[in-house]
C-alpha positions as CSV (number, residue, x, y, z in Angstrom):
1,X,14.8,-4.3,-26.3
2,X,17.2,-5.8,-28.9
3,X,14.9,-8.5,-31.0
4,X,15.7,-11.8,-32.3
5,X,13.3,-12.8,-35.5
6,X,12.5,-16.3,-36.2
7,X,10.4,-18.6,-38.8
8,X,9.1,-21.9,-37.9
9,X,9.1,-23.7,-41.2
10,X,8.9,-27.4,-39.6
11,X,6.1,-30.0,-38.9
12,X,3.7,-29.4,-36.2
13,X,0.8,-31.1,-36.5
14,X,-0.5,-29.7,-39.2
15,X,-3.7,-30.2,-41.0
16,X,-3.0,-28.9,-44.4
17,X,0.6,-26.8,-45.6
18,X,-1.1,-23.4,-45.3
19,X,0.8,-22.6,-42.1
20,X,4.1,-22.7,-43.7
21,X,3.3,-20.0,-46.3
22,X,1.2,-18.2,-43.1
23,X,4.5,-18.1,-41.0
24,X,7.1,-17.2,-43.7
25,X,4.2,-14.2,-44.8
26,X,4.0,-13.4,-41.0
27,X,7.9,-13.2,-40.8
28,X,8.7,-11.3,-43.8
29,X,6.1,-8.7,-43.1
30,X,8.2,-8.1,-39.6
31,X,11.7,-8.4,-41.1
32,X,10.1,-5.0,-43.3
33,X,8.6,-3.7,-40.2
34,X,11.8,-4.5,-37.7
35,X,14.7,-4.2,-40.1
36,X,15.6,-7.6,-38.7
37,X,17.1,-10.2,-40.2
38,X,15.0,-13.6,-40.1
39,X,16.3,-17.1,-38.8
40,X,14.2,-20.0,-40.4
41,X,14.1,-23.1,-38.6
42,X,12.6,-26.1,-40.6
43,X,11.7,-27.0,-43.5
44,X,8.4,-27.4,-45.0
45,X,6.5,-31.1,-45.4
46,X,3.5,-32.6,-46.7
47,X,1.3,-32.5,-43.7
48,X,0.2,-36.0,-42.3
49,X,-2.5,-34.8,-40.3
50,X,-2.9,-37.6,-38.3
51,X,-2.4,-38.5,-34.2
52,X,-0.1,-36.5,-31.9
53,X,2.3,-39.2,-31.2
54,X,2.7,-39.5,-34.9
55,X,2.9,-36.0,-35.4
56,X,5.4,-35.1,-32.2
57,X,7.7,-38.3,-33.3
58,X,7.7,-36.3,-36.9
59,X,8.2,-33.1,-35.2
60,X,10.9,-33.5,-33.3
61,X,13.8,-33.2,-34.8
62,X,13.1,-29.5,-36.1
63,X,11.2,-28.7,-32.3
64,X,14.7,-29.2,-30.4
65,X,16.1,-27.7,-33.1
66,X,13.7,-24.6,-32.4
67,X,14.2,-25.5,-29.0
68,X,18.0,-24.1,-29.7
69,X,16.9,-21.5,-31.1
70,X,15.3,-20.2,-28.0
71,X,18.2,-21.2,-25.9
72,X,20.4,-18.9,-27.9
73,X,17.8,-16.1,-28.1
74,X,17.7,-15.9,-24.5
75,X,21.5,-16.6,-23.9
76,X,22.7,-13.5,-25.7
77,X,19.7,-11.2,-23.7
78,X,17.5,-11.0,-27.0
79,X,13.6,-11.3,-27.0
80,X,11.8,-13.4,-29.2
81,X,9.9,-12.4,-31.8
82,X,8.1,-15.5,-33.8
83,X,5.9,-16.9,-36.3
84,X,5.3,-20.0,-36.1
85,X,3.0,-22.4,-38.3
86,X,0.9,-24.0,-35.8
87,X,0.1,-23.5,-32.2
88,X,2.2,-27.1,-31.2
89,X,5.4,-25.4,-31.8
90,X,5.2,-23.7,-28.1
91,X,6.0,-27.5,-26.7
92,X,9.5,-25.9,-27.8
93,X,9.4,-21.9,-27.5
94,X,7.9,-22.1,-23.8
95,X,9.8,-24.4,-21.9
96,X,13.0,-22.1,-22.8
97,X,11.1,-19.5,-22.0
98,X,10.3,-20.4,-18.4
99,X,14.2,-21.6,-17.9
100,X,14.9,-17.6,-18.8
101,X,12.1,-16.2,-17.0
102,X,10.7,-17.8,-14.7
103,X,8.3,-15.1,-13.3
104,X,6.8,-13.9,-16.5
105,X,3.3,-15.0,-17.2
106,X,2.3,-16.5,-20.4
107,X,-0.6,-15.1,-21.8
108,X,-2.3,-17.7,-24.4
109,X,-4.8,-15.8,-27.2
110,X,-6.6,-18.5,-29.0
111,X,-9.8,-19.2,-29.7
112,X,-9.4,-22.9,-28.0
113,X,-7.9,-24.1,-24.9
114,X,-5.1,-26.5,-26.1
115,X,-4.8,-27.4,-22.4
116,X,-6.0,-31.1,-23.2
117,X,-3.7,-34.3,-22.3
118,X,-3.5,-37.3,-23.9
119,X,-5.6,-39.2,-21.7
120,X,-8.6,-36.0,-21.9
121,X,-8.4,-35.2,-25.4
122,X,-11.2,-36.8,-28.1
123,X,-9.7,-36.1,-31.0
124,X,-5.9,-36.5,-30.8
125,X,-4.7,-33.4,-32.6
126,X,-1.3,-32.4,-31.0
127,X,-2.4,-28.9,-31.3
128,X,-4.8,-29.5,-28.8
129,X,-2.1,-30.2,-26.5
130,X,0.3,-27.4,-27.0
131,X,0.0,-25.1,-23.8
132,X,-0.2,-28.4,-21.1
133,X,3.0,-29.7,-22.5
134,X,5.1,-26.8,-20.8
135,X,3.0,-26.5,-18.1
136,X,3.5,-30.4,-17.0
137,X,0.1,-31.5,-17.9
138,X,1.5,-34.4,-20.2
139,X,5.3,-35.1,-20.9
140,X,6.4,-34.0,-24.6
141,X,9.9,-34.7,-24.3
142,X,10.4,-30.7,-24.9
143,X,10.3,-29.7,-21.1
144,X,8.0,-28.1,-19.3
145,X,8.4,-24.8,-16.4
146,X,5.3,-23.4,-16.5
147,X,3.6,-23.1,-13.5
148,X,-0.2,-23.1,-14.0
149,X,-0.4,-20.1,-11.8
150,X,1.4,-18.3,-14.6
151,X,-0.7,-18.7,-17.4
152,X,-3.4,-16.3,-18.5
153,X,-6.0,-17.6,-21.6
154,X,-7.5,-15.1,-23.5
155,X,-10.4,-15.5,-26.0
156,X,-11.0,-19.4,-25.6
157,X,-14.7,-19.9,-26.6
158,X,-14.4,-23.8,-28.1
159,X,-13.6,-25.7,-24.9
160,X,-13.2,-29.2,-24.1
161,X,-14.5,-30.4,-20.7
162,X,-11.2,-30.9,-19.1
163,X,-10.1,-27.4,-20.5
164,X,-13.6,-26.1,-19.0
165,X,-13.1,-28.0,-15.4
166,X,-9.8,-26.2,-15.4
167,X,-11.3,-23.1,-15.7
168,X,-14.2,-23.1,-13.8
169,X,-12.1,-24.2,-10.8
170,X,-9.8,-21.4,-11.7
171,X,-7.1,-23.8,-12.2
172,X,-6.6,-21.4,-15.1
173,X,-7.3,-17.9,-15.1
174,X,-9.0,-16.8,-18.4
175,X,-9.9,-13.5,-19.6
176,X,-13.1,-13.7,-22.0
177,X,-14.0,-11.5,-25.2
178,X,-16.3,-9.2,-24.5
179,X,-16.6,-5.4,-23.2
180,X,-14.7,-6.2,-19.8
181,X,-11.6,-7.7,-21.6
182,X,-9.3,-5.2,-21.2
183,X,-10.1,-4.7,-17.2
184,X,-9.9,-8.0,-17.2
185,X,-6.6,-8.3,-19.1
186,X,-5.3,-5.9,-16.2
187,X,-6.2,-7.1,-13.1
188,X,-4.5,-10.7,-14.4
189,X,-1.5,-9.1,-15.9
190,X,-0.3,-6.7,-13.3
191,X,2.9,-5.4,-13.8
192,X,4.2,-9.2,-14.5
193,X,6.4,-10.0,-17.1
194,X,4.4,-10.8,-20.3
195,X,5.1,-13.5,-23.3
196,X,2.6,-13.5,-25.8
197,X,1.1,-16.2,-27.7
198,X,-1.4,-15.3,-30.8
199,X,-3.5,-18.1,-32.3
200,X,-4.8,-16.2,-35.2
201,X,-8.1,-17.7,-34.4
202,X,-9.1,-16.2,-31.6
203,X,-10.0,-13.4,-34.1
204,X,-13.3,-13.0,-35.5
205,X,-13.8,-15.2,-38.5
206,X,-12.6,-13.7,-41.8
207,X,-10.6,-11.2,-40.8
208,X,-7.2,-13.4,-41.3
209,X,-7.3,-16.6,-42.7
210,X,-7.1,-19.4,-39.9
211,X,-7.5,-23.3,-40.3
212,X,-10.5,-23.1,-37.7
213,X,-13.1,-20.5,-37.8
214,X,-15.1,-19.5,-34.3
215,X,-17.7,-17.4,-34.0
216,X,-17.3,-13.8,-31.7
217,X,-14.0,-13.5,-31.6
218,X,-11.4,-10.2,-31.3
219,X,-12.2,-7.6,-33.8
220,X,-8.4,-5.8,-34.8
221,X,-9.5,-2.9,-32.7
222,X,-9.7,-5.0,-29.8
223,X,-6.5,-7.2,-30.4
224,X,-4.6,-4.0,-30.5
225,X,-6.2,-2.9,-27.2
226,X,-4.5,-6.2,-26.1
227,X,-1.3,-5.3,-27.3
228,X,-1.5,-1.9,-26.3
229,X,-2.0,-2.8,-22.4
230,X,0.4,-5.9,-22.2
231,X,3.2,-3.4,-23.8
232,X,2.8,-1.8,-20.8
233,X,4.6,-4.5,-19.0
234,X,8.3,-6.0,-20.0
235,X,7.3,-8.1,-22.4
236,X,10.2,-11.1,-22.6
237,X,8.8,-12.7,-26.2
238,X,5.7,-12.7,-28.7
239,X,4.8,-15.5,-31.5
240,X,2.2,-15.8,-33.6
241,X,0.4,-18.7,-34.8
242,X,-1.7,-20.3,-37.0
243,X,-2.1,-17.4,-39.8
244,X,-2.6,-19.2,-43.2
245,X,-1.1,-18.2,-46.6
246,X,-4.0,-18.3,-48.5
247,X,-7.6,-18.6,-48.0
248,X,-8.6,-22.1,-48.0
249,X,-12.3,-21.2,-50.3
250,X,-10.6,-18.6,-52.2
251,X,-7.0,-19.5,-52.9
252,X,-6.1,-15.6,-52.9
253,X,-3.3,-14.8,-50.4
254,X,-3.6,-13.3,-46.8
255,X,-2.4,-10.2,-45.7
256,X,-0.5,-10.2,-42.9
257,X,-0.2,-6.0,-43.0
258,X,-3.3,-5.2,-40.4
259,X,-2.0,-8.2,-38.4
260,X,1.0,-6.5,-37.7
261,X,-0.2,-3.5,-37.3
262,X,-2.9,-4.5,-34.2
263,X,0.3,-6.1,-32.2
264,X,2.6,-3.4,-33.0
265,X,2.6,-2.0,-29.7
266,X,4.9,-5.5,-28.6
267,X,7.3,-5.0,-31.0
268,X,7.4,-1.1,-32.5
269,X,7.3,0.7,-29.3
């Protein structure tokens, strides 16, 4: 598996600038681990924090240009390998994705649903609408590909009701924390093609620092039992999101290190 590094450094809806120092901590952490060179895309800017039109019509510009990035991953047969600031910069990374591999499954850990639409989401946040974008829910501008059949949510305990409804019909499949995950992982996984997306959130709180904090989420242990079984499969790309540089209380830095080391089995093996 020859890997291609990358580090979103752009706007994407963010709330505060911890992201940016998250993703380049993320990234430099793997460029030790990989012996990879690092791409950067972007370049950080005061957040604005405000509505996701705002916030995609500020975005743009640096998601096609991560958009691009994909394309020319995937052109010369590389696999992706990607952190990101926020959880919004998928609208870019997955609709490439789907062009390049159509059958692979995209399975979404994160601690929220982020299948709302414009029209179903109360509060806005473009975050909120990062996974519907590619899968057609809402037009971005970025593309889409993503057949609903193909996505697989793991860890989403704050839901909204249309995220919920989706669920519950099994619209969605979604694959819970608790001691059935990793059967559960399995029988939705099969022996499809796998790209993983990490929203440091779906962690337990305090173990990384995130922008939101959720109660009973993933212990390390159980994130690398994750890893573990979906590096079992071909596994066409992994990005993380949403690990900050610093602890917002604290100030002191995070460490990426045990990060890295629960989702080696994706990109060591």
């Amino acid at each position: 598996m020859m890997l291609a590094l990358t580090v979103f450094q752009g706007r994407a809806g963010d709330h505060n600038d911890r992201g940016f120092g998250g993703a380049a901590a993320v990234g430099a952490e793997w460029q030790h681990r990989l012996g990879l060179s690092a791409t950067t895309v972007g370049t950080p800017e005061p957040p604005l924090s405000t509505d996701w039109r705002t916030e995609l019509t500020a975005a743009a510009p640096t998601l096609e240009a991560m958009s691009q990035r994909y394309e020319d991953i995937y052109t010369a047969g590389q696999t992706p390998v990607t952190a990101l600031t926020r959880c919004a910069v998928a609208l870019a990374t997955l609709p490439v994705m789907a062009r390049f591999h159509q059958d692979a499954l995209v399975v979404w850990f994160d601690a929220h649903g982020d299948i709302n639409t414009p029209e179903s989401s109360s509060t806005a946040f473009l975050g909120g609408l990062a996974l519907s974008g590619p899968m057609g829910l809402w037009d971005s501008g970025l593309g889409s590909g993503i057949a609903l059949a193909n996505v697989v949510l793991g860890g989403a305990r704050d839901l909204d009701p249309f995220e919920r409804h989706l669920i519950d019909e099994g619209v969605v499949r979604h694959v819970p924390v608790g001691p059935g995950l990793l059967d559960d992982l399995d029988a939705a996984v099969g022996d499809r093609p796998v790209y993983f997306h990490l929203d440091c959130d779906v962690l337990e709180p305090g173990l990384v620092p995130t922008d939101y904090r959720v109660p009973n989420g993933l212990s390390l242990g159980e994130l690398r039992g994750v890893a573990s079984r979906l590096a079992e499969n071909a596994v066409v790309g992994v990005e993380v999101a949403e690990f900050e540089g610093t602890w917002a209380k604290s100030g002191d830095p995070g460490d990426a290190g045990p990060l890295l080391d629960a989702l080696a089995p994706l990109v060591e093996g």
